[in-house]
C-alpha positions in Angstrom: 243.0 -85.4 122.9 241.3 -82.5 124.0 238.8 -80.6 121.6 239.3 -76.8 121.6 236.7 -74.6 118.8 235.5 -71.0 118.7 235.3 -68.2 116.3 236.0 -64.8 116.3 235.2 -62.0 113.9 237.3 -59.4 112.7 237.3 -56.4 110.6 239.4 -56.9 107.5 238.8 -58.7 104.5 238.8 -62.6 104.4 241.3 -62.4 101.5 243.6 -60.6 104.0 243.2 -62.5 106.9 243.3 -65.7 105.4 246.8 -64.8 104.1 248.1 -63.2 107.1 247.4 -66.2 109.1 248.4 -69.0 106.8 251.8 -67.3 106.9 253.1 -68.4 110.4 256.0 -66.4 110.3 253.6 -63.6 111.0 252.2 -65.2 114.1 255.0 -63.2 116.6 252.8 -59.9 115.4 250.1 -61.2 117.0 250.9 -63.6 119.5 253.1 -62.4 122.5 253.3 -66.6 122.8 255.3 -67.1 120.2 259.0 -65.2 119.8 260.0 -66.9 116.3 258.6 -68.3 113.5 261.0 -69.3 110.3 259.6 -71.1 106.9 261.5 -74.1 106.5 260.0 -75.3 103.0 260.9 -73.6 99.6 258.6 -72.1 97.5 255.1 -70.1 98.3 253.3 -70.8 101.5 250.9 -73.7 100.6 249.8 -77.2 101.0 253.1 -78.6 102.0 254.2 -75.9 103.8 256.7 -76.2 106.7 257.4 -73.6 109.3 259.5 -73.9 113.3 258.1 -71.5 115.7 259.3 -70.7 119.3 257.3 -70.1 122.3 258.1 -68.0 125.0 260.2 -69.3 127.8 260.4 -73.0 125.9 264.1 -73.0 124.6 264.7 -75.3 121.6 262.9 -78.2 123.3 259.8 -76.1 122.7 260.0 -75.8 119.2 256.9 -76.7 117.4 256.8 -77.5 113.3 253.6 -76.7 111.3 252.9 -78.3 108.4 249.9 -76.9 106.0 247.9 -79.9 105.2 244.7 -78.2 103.3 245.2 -74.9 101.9 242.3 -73.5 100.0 242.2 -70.0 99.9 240.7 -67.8 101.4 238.1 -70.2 102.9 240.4 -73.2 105.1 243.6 -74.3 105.9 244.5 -77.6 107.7 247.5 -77.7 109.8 248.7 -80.0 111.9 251.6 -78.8 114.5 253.7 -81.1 116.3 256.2 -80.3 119.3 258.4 -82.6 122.2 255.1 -82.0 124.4 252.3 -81.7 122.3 250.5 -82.5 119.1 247.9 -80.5 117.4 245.5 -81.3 114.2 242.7 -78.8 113.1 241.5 -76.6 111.0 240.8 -72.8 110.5 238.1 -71.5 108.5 237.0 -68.1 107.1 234.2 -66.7 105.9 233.0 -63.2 104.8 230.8 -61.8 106.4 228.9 -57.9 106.4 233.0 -57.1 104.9 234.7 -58.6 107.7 235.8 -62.2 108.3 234.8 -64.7 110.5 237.3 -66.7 111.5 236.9 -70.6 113.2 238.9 -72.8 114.5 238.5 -76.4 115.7 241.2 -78.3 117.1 242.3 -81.6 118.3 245.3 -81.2 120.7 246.8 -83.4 122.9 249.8 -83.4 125.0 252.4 -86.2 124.7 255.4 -87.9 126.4 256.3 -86.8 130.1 254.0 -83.5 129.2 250.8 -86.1 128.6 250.3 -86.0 132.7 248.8 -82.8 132.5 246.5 -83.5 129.9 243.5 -82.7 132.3 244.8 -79.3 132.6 245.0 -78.6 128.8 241.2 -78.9 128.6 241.1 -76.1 130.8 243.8 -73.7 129.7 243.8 -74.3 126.3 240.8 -73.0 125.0 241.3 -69.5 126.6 244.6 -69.6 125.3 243.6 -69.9 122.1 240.9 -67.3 122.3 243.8 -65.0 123.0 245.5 -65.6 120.0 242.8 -65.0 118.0 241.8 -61.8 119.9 245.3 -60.8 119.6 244.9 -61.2 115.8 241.9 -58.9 115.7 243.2 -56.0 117.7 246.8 -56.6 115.0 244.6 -56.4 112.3 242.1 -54.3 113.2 244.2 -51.5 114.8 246.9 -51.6 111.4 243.8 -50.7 109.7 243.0 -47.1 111.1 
C-alpha cells in the first residue's frame, strides 16, 4: 500500500464543499479523470452510500465502486473505493478556515491483481494525481463562484 496525503484550500464554504464532494456523481465536474459517476444506493448520500464511477480510457473493467464509510458533515467522510486494479481506503477532511475550507486527504492505496506489478510506480504518480483532482476542485468551485 502506498500512502498518498495533502491538503488544499479553497474558497467556498466548508458546508458547500463538503457536500459537493461527498456527492461523487459530481466528481466528472471536476475531474477530467473520471467520465461517469452514477449512485447506486437509495436514499440521501450518506454513510452507506454506494456510487460506480468511470475513468477515462478504462472501459467497464475500470469501473471503480465507492462506498461512504464515515459521513459526518461537514467535517469527514471515509470512503473506501475498490476497482479490478486497485483498492483505496482514506479519508477527507474539512475544516473552515478565514471563510474558506481546507480540505485534506490521506489515503491508503494499493494496486492489486496483474495491476499490483506496478505498485512502485503508484508511489510516484499517484500523489500528483491526486493533487490534480483537488486542484481541479478549487478552480470548479472557485471559478462558479464569480
Amino acid at each position: 500500500m502506498t500512502h498518498i496525503s495533502g491538503e488544499v484550500t479553497i474558497d467556498a464554504p466548508v458546508e458547500e464543499v463538503f457536500d459537493l464532494v461527498a456527492d461523487e456523481r459530481n466528481e466528472p465536474r471536476y475531474n477530467p479523470r473520471i467520465v461517469r459517476a452514477e449512485k447506486l444506493s437509495e436514499g440521501p448520500v450518506g454513510r452507506g452510500a454506494r456510487f460506480v464511477a468511470v475513468p477515462k480510457g478504462m472501459g467497464a473493467r475500470g469501473t471503480m465502486t465507492l462506498e461512504v464509510l464515515e459521513y459526518d458533515r461537514p467535517y469527514r467522510l471515509h470512503n473506501v473505493v475498490r476497482s479490478s486494479y486497485m483498492q483505496v481506503d482514506g479519508t477527507l477532511t474539512f475544516e473552515n478556515v478565514d471563510g474558506g475550507t481546507r480540505l485534506r486527504w490521506d489515503w491508503e492505496m494499493g494496486l492489486v491483481g496483474p495491476t499490483r506489478v506496478f505498485s512502485p510506480l503508484l508511489a510516484l504518480i499517484g500523489p500528483g494525481w491526486e493533487r490534480q483532482n483537488w486542484m481541479g476542485l478549487k478552480q470548479y468551485m472557485e471559478s462558479s463562484r464569480r
